[in-house]
C-alpha positions in Angstrom: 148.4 35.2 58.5 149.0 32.5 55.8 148.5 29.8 58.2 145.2 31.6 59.2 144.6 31.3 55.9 145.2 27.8 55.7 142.7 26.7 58.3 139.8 28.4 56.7 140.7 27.0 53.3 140.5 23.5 54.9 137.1 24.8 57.0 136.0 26.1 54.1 136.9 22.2 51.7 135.0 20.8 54.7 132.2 22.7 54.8 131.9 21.9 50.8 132.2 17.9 51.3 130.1 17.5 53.8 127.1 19.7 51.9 127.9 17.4 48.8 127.9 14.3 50.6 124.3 15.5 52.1 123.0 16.5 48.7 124.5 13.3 46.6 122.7 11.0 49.2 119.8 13.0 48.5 119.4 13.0 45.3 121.8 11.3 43.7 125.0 12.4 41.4 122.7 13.0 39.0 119.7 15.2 40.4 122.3 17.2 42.8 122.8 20.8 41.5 126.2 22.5 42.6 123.7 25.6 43.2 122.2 23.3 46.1 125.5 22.6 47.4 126.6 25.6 47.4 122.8 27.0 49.1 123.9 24.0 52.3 127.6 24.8 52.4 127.1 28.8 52.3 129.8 29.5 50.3 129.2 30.9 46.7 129.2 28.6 43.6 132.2 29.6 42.3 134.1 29.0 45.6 133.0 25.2 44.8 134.5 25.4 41.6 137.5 27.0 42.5 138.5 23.7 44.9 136.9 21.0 42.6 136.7 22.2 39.1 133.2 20.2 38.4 130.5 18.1 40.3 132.5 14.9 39.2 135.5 15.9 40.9 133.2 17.0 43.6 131.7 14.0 43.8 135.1 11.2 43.8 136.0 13.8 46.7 133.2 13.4 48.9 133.5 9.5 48.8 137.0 9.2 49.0 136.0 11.3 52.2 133.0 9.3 53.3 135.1 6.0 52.7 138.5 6.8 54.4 136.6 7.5 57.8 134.5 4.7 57.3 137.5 2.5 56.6 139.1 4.0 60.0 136.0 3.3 61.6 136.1 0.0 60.8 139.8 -0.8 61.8 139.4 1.0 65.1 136.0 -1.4 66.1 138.1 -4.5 65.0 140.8 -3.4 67.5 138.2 -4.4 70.5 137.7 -8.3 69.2 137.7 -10.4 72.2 141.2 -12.6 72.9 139.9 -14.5 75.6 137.4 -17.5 75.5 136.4 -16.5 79.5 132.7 -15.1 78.3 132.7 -15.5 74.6 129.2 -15.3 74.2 129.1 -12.0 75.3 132.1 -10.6 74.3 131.4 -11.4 70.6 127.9 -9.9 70.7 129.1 -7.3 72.5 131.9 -6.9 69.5 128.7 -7.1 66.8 127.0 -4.6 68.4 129.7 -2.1 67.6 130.5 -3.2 64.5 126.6 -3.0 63.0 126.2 0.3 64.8 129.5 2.1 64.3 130.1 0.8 60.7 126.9 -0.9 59.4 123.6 1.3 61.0 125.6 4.8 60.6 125.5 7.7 59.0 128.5 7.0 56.4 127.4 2.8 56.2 123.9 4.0 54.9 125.1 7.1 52.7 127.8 4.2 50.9 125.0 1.5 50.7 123.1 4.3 48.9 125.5 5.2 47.1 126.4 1.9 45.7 122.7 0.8 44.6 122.0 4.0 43.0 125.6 5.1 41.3 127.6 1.9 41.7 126.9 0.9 37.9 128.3 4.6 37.1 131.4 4.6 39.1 132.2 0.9 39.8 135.8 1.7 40.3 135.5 4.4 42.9 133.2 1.2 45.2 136.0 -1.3 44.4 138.6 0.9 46.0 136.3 1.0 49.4 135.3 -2.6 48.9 138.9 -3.9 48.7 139.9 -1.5 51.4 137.4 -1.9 54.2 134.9 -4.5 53.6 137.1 -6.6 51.8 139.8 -6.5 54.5 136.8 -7.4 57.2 137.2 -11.0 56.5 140.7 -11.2 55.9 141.1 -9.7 59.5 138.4 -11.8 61.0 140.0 -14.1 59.7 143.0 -14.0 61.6 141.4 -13.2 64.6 139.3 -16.9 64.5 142.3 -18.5 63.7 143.9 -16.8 67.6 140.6 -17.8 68.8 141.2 -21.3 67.5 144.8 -21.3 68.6 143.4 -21.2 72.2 140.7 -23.6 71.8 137.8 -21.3 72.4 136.9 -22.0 68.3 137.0 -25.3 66.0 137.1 -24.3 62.8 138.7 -26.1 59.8 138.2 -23.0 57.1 138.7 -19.7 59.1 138.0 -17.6 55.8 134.6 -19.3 55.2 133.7 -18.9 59.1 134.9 -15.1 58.6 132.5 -14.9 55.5 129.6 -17.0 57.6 130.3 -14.5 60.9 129.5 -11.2 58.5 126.7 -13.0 56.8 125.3 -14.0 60.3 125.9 -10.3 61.8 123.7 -8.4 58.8 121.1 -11.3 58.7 118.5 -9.7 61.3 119.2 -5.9 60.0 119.4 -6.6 56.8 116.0 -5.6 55.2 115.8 -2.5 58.1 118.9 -1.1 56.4 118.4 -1.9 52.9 115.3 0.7 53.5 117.4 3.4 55.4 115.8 2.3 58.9 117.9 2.7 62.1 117.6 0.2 64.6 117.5 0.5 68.0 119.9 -0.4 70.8 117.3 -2.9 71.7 117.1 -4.5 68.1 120.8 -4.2 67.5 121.4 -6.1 70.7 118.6 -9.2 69.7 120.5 -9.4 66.2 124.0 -9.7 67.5 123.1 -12.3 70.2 121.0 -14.2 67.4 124.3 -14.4 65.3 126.6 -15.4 67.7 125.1 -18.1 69.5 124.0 -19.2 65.8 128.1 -18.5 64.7 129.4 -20.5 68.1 126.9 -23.7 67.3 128.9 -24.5 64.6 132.2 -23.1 65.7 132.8 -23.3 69.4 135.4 -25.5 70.5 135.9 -27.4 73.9 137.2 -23.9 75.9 134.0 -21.8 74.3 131.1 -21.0 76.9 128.3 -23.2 75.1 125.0 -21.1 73.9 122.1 -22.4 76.0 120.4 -24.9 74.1 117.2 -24.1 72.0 114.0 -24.7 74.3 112.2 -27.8 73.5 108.9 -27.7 72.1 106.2 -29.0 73.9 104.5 -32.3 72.7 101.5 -31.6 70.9 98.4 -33.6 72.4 97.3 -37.1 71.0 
């Protein structure tokens, strides 16, 4: 019985954090109502207050939420970076492609964009935490992973934090403006953005083992 209990306690936190995180991005920390929350979770507004004491607490709980499985979400897409230099090309767009749609283009990377430009200011600690922790560690990892690239000769690059910095940049570049307006792209688009990025990433970087980008077309001579 008590561990029946349990389970529909935790169904019950659930239900709560995921209604909050639907109504924050909504309308903000400051337009959502508990009442609403409540209205999407179906539970009464005292339940709410029961778990989380006030919308604050409410609120540091729903993005500690949003922000751990967004952090796993990252880590688990950065387990798949190519190790081999056999088809780099592809394998690193390939790689993009998952990382803009999985952690970039989805449901939790838009609701923490949103989040940021509209409450950042208010809570600048709580972004920190999730900066430091997943986006932060992005380039540090990257990194490390040039650098094995490097070690094999697929990659020549003298600073492997500034070419983990220049890879991100690279990655957003095409998707940026779509996203920064809430827009999904498609597999198509996500596809054309990756492939821009990485044959724009190995120009600079791709060392003597690295499958060269095809050259840019030439442009045809304009007539006398």
């Amino acid at each position: 019985m008590a561990g029946h209990t349990q389970r529909g306690q935790c169904a019950k936190r659930m239900s709560i954090l995921d209604a909050a995180a639907d109504v924050f991005c909504r309308q903000g920390f400051a337009g959502a109502s508990i009442d609403e929350i409540a209205a999407v979770a179906c539970v009464s507004r005292q339940t709410i207050y029961n778990h989380y004491r006030e919308k604050e607490t409410l609120f540091v709980a729903v993005i500690e939420d949003v922000m751990n499985r967004a952090n796993a979400m990252l880590f688990s897409v950065l387990s798949t970076f190519p190790e081999s230099a056999g088809n780099l090309e592809d394998d690193l767009t390939a790689f993009v492609m998952r990382l803009n749609k999985n952690c970039v283009c989805n449901h939790d990377g838009k609701f923490l964009r949103k989040l940021v430009q509209t409450e950042g200011e208010r809570y600048p600690h709580l972004f920190e935490s999730w900066r430091q922790q997943g986006p932060g560690k992005l380039t540090t990892a990257l990194s490390a992973l040039f650098a094995r690239l490097a070690h094999r000769q697929a990659l020549a690059i003298d600073d492997f934090d500034v070419a983990a910095r220049q890879f991100v940049a690279l990655a957003n570049a095409d998707l940026q403006m779509m996203t920064l307006f809430g827009g999904t792209p498609t597999d198509a688009e996500l596809e054309k953005a990756a492939r821009n990025a990485v044959r724009t990433f190995l120009k600079a970087y791709g060392g003597p083992k690295a499958e060269k980008p095809d050259a840019l077309p030439q442009l045809a001579a304009l007539p006398g």
